[in-house]
C-alpha positions as CSV (number, residue, x, y, z in Angstrom):
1,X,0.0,0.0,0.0
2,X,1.8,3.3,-0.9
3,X,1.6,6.2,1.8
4,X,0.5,9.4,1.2
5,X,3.0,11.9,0.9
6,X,4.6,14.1,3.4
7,X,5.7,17.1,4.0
8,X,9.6,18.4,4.4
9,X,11.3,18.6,7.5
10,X,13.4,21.5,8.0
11,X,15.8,20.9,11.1
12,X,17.8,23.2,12.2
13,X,21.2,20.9,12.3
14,X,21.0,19.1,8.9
15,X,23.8,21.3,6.6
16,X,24.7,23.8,9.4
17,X,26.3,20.3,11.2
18,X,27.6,19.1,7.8
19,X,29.4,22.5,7.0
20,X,30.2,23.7,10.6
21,X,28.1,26.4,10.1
22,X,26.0,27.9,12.9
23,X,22.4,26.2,13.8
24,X,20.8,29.1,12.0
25,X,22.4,28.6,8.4
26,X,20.5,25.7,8.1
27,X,17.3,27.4,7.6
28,X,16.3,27.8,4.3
29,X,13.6,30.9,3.5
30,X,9.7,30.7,2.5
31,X,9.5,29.2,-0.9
32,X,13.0,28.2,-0.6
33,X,13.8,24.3,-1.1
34,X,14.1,22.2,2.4
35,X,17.4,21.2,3.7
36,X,16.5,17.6,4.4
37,X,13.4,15.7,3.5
38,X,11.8,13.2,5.6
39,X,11.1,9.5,4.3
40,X,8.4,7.6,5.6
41,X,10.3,4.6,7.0
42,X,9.7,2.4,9.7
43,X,10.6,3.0,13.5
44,X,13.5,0.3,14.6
45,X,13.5,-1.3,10.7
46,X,14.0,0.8,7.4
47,X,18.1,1.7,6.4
48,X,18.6,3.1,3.3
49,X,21.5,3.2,0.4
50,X,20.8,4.4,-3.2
51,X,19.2,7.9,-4.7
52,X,18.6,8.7,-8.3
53,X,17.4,12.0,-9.6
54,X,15.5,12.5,-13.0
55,X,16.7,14.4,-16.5
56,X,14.2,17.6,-15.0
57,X,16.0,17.5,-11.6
58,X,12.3,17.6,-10.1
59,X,12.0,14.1,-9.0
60,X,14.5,12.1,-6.7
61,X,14.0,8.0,-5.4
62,X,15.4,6.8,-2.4
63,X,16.1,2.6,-2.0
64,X,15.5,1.1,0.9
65,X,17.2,-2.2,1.7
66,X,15.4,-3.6,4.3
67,X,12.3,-4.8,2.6
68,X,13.2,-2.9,-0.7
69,X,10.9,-0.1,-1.1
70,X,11.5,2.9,-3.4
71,X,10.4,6.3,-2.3
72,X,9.7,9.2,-4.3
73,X,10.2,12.9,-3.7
74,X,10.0,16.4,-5.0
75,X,13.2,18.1,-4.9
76,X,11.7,21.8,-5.0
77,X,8.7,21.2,-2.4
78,X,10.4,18.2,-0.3
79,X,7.4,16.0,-0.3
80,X,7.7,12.7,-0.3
81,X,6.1,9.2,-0.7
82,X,6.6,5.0,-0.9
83,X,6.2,4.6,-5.0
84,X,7.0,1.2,-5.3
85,X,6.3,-0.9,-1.7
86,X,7.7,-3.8,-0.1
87,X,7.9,-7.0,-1.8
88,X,7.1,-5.4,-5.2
89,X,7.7,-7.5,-8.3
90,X,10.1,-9.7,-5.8
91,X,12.1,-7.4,-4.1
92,X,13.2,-7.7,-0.6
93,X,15.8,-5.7,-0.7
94,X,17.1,-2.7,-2.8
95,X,20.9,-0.7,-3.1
96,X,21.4,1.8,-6.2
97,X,19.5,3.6,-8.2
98,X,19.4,5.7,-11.3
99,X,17.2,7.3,-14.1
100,X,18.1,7.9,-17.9
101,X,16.9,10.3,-20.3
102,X,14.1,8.9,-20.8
103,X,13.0,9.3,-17.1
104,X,13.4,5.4,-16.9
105,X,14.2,4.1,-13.0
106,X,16.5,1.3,-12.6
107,X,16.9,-0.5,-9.2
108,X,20.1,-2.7,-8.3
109,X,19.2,-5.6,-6.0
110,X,22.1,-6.1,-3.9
111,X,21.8,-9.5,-2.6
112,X,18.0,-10.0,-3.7
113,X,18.8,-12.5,-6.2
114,X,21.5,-14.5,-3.7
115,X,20.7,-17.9,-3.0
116,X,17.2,-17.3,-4.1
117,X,14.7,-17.6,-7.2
118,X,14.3,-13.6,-7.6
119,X,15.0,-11.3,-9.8
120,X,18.8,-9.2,-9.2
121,X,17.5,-5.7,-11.3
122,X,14.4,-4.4,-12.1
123,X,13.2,-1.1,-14.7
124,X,10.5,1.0,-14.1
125,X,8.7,3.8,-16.2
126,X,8.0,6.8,-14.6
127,X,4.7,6.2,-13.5
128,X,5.5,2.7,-12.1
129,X,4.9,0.4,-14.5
130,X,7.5,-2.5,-14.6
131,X,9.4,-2.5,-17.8
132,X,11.7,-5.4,-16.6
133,X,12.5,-7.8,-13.7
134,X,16.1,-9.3,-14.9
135,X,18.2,-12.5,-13.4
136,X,21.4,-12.3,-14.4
137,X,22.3,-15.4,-13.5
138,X,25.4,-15.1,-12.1
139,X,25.9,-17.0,-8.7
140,X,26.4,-14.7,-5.5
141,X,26.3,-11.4,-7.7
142,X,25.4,-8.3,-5.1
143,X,24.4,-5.5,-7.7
144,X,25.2,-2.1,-6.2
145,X,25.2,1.3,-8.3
146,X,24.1,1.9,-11.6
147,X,24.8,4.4,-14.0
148,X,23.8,5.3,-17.1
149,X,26.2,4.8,-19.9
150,X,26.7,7.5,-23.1
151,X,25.2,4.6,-25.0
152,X,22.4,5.3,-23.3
153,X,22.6,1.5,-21.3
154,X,23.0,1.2,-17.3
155,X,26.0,-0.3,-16.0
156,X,25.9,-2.1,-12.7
157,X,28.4,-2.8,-9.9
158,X,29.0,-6.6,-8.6
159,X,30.2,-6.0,-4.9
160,X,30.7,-9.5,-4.8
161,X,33.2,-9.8,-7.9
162,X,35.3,-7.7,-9.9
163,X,32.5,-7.4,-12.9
164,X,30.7,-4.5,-14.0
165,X,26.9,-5.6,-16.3
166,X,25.4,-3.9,-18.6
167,X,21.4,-3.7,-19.5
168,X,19.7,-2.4,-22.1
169,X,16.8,-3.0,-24.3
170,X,17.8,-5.0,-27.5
171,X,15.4,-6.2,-30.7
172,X,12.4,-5.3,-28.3
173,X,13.8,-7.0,-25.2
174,X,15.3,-6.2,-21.8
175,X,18.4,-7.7,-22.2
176,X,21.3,-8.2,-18.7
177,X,24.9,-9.4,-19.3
178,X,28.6,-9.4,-18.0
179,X,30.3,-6.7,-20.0
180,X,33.9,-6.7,-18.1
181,X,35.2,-9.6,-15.8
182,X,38.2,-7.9,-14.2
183,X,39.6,-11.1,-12.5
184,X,42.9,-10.9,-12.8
185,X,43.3,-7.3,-12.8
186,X,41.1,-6.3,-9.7
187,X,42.3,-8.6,-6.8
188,X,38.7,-9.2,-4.4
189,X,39.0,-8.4,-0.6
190,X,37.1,-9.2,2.1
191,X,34.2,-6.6,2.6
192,X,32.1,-4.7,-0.3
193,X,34.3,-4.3,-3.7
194,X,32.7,-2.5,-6.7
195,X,30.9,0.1,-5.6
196,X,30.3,3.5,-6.6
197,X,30.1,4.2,-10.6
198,X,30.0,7.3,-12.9
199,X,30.9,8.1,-16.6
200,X,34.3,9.5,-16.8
201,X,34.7,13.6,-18.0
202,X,35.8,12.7,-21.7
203,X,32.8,10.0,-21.6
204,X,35.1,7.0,-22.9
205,X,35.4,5.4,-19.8
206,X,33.6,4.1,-16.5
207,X,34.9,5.2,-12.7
208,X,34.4,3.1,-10.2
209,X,35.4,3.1,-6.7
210,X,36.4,0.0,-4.3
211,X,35.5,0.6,-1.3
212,X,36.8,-1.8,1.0
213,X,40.7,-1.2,-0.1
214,X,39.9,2.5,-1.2
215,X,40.8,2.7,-5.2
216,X,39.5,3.7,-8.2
217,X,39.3,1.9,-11.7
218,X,38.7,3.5,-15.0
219,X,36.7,1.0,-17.1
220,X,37.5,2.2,-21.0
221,X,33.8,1.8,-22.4
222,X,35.3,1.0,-26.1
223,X,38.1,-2.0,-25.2
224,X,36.3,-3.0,-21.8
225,X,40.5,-2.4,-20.5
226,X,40.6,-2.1,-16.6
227,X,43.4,0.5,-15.4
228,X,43.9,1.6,-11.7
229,X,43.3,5.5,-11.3
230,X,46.3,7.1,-10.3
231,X,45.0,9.1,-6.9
232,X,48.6,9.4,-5.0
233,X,48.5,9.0,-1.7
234,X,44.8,10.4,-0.9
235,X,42.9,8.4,1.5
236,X,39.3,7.0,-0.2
237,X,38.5,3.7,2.4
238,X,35.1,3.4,2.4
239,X,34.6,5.2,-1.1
240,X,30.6,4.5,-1.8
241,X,29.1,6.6,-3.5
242,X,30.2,9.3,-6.8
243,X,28.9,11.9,-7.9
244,X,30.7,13.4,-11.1
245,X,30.1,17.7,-12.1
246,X,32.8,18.1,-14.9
247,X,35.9,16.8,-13.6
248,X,35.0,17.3,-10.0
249,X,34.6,14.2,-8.5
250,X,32.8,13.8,-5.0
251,X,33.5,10.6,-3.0
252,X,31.1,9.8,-0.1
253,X,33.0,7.7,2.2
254,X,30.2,6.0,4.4
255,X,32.0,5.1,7.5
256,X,34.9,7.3,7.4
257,X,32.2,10.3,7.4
258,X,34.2,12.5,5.2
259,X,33.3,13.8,1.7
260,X,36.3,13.8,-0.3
261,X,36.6,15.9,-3.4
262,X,39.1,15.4,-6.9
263,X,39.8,17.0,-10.1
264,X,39.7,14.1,-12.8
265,X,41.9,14.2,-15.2
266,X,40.2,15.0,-18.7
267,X,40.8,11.1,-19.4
268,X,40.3,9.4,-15.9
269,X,43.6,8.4,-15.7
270,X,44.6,10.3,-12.9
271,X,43.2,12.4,-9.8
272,X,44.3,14.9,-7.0
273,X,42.7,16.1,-4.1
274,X,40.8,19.1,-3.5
275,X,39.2,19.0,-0.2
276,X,38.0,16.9,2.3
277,X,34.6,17.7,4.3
278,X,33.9,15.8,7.6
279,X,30.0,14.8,7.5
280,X,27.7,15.0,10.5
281,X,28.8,12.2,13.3
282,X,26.0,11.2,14.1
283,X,25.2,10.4,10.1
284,X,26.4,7.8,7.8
285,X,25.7,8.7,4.2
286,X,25.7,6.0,1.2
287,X,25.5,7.6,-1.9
288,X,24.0,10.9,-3.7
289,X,23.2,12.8,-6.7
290,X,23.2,16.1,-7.8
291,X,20.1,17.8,-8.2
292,X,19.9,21.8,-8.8
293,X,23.3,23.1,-7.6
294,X,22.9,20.8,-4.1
295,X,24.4,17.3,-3.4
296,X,21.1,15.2,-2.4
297,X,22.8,12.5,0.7
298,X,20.9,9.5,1.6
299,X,21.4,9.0,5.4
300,X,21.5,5.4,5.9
301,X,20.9,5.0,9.5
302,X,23.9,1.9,9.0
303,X,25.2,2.5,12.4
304,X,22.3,2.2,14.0
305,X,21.1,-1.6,15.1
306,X,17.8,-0.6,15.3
307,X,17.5,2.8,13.8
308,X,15.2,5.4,15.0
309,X,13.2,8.1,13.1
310,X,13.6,10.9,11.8
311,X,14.9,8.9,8.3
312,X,16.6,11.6,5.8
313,X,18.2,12.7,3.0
314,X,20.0,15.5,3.3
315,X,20.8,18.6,0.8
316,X,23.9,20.7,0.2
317,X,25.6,23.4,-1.9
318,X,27.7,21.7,-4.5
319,X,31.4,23.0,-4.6
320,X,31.6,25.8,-7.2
């Protein structure tokens, strides 16, 4: 049953924590857009992970992994709703999450598919309808982000392996398949691998981030090639989500609490540092996307065992 929607809630931390800015900073004026918006999750259950933003910048969707709903919300008034509910076309559980031009929604399923006869990704229109509920059928895949590719088809991260699939509709059909193994070239650690994924500056090539050792990999999107990204010495553990504005990359590094910002080179060969932002304590952000000059931040509530209300995502200036 989808809930109605509700209405923005304005606190007066939210950025002002974030940027170190005094409690009243955070205030945004009448008419302005809300500095966090409230998602109707459930007391001592819901955590969430992925956010996707549509080509108008008016629409945003939140996952939610623990029972996989998708929630909706309007980015200028901050209301917000469940779209797609719990159990929906056989999802239990739901990680990243991503639009295309044609305001198309695609869901990555994490583990759904683990061990289990249900479906690993799933495409939506934009008034709901499903368009596709796809099994990859790869054994133990975790499907984490998705982008959308200049070829217009989604890429997905395997946490669970060094692969990245593409899906795209083909001679009238959904079609899901490994496009790069990179066995061999990206040793697997313990922890989430492939995470975080964005379309390089020059649009030739994939970035990716590893979370669990802290790299990036440039995926060349003609020769499939897999190259480390050369970021010196700049710390990126916990790299999850990226969020790519011409060559300025933003990391969000979930449990290390710390926004950390890089100038890609033109060709993603290469990046240095720019700045590093501590996040709110008492916050552990996933992943984000840009949506009218402001970073959009899911706040996961991962650190909490049983996580309590109010459940967020949080809005701020982009660097310039």
């Amino acid at each position: 049953m989808r809930r109605p929607f509700l209405p923005a809630a304005v606190l007066s931390l939210g950025v002002a924590a974030l940027l170190g800015a005094p409690p009243a900073a955070a205030h945004e004026g009448v008419g302005q857009r809300p500095a966090t918006y409230r998602l109707d999750g459930d007391q001592y259950v819901s955590k969430f992970e992925g956010i996707g933003v549509d080509p108008a910048e008016r629409t945003f969707y939140v996952s939610e992994t623990t029972g996989g709903e998708i929630h909706r919300g309007d980015v200028r008034t901050g209301e917000t709703e469940v779209w797609l509910d719990e159990g929906a076309d056989g999802r239990t559980t739901a990680r990243g999450i991503t639009t295309d031009h044609r305001g198309r929604v695609y869901v990555a399923g994490g583990p759904n598919g683990i061990d289990a006869d249900r479906p690993d990704l799933w495409v939506y229109a934009p008034d709901g309808r499903l368009l596709a509920a796809l099994d990859l059928g790869v054994p133990d895949a975790f499907l984490n982000d998705v982008t959308i590719g200049p070829d217009g088809a989604a890429y997905v991260t395997n946490s669970n392996a060094p692969q990245v699939f593409r899906v795209a509709r083909e001679h009238g059909q959904w079609m899901a398949r490994v496009w790069v193994d990179a066995t061999g070239t990206i040793p697997t650690q313990t922890g989430f691998n492939l995470g975080g994924i964005v379309v390089s500056p020059d649009r030739r090539a994939l970035v990716v981030a590893q979370g669990n050792v802290g790299r990036l990999w440039r995926f060349d999107l003609r020769s499939g090639a897999v190259t480390p990204i050369d970021t010196g010495d700049v710390d990126l553990t916990d790299a999850d989500g990226l969020v790519l504005r011409g060559s300025t990359l933003t990391v969000v590094r979930n449990f290390s609490r710390v926004l950390t910002t890089l100038e890609l080179g033109r060709h993603a060969d290469s990046a240095r540092l720019l700045q590093e932002t501590p996040t709110d304590p008492a916050r552990v952000f996933t992943t984000a996307k840009e949506a009218r000059g402001r970073l959009l931040l899911v706040d996961s509530r991962f650190e909490e065992p049983t996580p309590t209300a109010p459940f967020e995502v949080v809005a701020l200036p982009l660097r310039p």
